[in-house]
N, C-alpha and C positions, 0 to 999 in steps of 0.2 A: 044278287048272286054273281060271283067273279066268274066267267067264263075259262074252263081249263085250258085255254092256249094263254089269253093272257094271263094268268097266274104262272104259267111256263114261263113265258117271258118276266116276267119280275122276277121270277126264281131267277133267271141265268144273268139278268144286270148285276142283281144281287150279289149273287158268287164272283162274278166278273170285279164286280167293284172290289171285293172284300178280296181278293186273289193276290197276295205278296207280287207287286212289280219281277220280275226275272232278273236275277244278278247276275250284271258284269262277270264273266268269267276270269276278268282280266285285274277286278278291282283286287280281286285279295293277295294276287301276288306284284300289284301294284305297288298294293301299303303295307304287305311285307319289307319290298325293295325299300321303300320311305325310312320305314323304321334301320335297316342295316346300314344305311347310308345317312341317317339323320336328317334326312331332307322335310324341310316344313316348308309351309306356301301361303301364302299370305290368305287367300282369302277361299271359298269354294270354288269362286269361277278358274281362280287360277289354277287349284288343283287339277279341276276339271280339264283345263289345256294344257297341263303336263301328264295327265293321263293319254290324252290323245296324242300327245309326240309317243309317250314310252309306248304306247298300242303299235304303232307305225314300226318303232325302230323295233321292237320285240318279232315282231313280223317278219323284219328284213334278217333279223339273227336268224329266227326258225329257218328260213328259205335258204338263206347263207347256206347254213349249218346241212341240209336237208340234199343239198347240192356234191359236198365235200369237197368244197374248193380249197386246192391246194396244200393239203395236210393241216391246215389249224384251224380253229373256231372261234364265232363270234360269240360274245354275253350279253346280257344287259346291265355293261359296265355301271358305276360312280355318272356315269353320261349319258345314261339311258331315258334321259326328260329332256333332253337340249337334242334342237337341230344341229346338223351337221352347218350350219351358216353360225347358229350361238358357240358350240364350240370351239369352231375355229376362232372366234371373234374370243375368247374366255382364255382358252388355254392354248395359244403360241405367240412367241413372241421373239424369235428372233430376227436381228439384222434391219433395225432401220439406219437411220444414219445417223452419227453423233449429233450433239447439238453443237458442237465445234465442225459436224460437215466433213468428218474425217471417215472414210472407209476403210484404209490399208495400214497393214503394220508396221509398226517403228522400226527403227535399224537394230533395236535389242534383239529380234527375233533370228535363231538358229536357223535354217533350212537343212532338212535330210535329203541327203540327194539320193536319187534315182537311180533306178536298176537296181533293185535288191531281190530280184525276184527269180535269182535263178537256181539259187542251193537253199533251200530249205530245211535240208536236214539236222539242222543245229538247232529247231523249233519243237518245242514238243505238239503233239498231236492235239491235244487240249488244254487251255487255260483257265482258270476262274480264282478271280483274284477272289470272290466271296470268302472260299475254302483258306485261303492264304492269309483271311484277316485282316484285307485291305479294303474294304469297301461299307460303309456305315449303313445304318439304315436306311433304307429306301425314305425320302421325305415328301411331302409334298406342299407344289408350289400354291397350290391355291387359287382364285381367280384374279392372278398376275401373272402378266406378260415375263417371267424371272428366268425361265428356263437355261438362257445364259449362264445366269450366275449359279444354278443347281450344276449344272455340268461341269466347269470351271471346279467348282467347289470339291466335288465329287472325286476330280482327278488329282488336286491339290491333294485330297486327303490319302488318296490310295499312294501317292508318291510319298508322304510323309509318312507311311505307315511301312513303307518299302525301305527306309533308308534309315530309318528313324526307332521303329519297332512297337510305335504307339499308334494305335487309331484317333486320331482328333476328330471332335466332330468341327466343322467350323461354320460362319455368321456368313449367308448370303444375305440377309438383312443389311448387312455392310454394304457390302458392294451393290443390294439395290439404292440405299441413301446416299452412299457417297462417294459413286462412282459416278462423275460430271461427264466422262467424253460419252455411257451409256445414257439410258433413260427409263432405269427401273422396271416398274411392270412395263411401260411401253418396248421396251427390249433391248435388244445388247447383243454384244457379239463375245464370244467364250476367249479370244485373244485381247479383246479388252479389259475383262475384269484380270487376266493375269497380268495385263499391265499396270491395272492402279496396284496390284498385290504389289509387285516390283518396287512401284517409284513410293507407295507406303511401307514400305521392307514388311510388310507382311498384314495378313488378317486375325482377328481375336476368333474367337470362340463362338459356337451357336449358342452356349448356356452362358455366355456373357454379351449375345449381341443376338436375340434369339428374332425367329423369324415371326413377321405378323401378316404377310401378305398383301402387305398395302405399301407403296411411296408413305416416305415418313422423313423429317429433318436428320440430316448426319448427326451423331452422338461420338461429335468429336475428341471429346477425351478419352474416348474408346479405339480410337486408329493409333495410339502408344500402348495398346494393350496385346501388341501382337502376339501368336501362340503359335503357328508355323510361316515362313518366310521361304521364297522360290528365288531362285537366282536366274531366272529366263524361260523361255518354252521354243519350243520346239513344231514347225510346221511340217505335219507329214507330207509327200508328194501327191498332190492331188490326183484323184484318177486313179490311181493305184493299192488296189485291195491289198496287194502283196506288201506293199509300204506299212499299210494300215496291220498287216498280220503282226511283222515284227516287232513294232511299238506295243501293239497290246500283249505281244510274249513278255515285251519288260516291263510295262504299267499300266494303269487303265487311263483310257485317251477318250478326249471330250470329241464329238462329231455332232455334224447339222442333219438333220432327214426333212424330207417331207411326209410331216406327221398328223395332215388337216384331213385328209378322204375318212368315212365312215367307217373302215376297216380298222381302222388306227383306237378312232374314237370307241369302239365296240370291243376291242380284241380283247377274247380270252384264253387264249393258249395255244402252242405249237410252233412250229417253225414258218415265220411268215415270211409267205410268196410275192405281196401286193396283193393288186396292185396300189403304186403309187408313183409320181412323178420325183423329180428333179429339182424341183421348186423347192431350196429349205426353208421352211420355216420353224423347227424345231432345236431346240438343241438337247442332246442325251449322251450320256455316257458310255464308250464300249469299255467293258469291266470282265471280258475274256473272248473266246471263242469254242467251237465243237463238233461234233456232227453225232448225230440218231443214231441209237440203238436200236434194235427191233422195239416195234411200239405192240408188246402185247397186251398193255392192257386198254388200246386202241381208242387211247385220249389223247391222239391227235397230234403225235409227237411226230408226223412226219416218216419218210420214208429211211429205212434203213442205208446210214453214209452221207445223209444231207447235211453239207456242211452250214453251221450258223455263228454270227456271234450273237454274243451274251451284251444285253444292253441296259443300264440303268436307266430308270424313266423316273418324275418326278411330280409322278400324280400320284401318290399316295399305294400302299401294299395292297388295296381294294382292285385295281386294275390289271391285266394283262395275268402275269404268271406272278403273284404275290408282288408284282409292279415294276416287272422286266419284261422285256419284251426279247426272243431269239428272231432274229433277224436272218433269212437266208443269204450265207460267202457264197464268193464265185457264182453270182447270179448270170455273168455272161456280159454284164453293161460295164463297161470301164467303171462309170465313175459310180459302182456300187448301187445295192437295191435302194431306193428310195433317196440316192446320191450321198450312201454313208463315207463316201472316198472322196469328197470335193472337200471337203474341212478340217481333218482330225488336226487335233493339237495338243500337245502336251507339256506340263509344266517341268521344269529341272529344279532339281537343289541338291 
């Protein structure tokens, strides 16, 4: 005869054993994210280590978010499975050095001079080239170093769409294959690729030279296929937001930031504060400017009067504000938040 404690005890192994493990609370908006984002993973283990970076960085959003630092919020962007060490290493790529060794630009390039900063009233209060018909769909670059050539491209097209009356979309696939002074995904500088544009009187098309995301051979009989051509560009004064204001009142102008800190990598809306450095490693689009209206439905738009620009970015509509980022003007540092005033440049024609 089984004595009634131990048949208790086989009772409670029993139930114990048969008892559904406790699920992840985290798994099913895990493989939610997976599925919106398309992300597969090679095998379980690795899923398993991409669950645990997204667990960390979802963490760091909640607490962000939880905090309300500085009017806008974190998500768990398209990047929400990569270290802030893989990201950066993925997606930037600006400014190494040609493989010709060359850093500074040719004597074709314009200079705006200085001190524009005292009358403004000839500026309207807001811009956005989107509204105006000059800015294409937000694209993305992929995991290549390209961002050079999205920015360039980007600005090329808002000026040919300013002068011109047609939006083009155009081939940074060009200018990463065969553009020799850059170095493709490894990186580039946004006054380089408007110099091969130059000395090849122009670039084709993106539905004739479409993007793949990878270094790939020039498709030379493609560089006689041009479809908009620039006749020089133009270097805003560095350090100077107010330089930077009146270019983007007449076109949209390519700039450098530093875009590697986890706020960057995560950001999902409002007007960002930082922090970030000086350090550029990015290149992105300004494609207007603006400042907050009362934020009543208190998603993070910031305070009412804060002034921002409007930024194309090049990771894809999934990111930021459908894949712009508002960047806080007149942050108080000469050379702009996240050093958006050390670089802008823009193309003529």
């Amino acid at each position: 005869m089984v004595r009634p404690s131990l048949l208790l005890a086989l009772l409670i192994t029993v139930w114990v054993c048969a008892a559904p493990a406790r699920a992840d609370p985290l798994l099913e908006r895990f493989e939610r994210w997976m599925g919106r984002h398309g992300r597969l993973y090679a095998d379980a283990g690795e899923k398993q280590r991409r669950l645990e970076v997204y667990r960390r960085n979802v963490e760091l959003v909640e607490r962000f978010n939880s905090m309300g630092n500085g009017g806008y919020r974190l998500a768990d962007t398209r990047f929400a499975d990569l270290t802030n060490e893989e990201f950066r290493a993925k997606m930037l790529g600006l400014g190494p050095r040609s493989r010709a060794g060359r850093t500074t630009a040719p004597s074709t390039v314009i200079r705006v001079a200085s001190g524009l900063a005292g009358d403004f009233s000839d500026l309207p209060k807001s811009v956005d080239w989107r509204e105006k018909g000059a800015v294409a769909p937000v694209k993305n670059q992929g995991e290549c170093g390209s961002c050079w050539a999205f920015s360039a491209v980007a600005a090329m097209e808002g000026v040919n769409q300013i002068k011109n009356g047609k939006l083009v979309s155009l081939s940074e696939q060009e200018l990463v294959d065969c553009d020799t002074v850059a170095v493709g995904c490894a990186g580039g500088y946004m006054s380089w690729a408007f110099e091969f544009v130059m000395k090849n009187r122009g670039l084709t098309t993106e539905r004739n030279y479409p993007y793949q995301g990878m270094n790939g051979a020039c498709q030379k009989p493609k560089l006689k296929e041009s479809a908009v051509a620039i006749s020089g560009y133009v270097n805003v004064t560095a350090s100077s937001e107010a330089d930077l204001l009146r270019a983007a009142a007449a076109q949209p102008v390519s700039v450098a930031v530093d875009a590697g800190s986890f706020v960057w990598q995560l950001y999902g809306g409002g007007v960002f504060t930082g922090p970030c450095t000086t350090e550029l490693n990015h290149g992105v689009t300004v494609v207007g400017y603006g400042e907050t209206q009362e934020d009543a439905d208190g998603d993070g738009g910031g305070t009412p009067g804060q002034k921002y620009w409007i930024v194309k970015n090049s990771w894809g509509p999934e990111w930021g504000e459908a894949g712009y980022i508002r960047m806080q003007r007149q942050a108080g540092a000469a050379d702009g938040l996240c050093g958006i005033a050390l670089l802008p440049s823009y193309p003529l024609m």
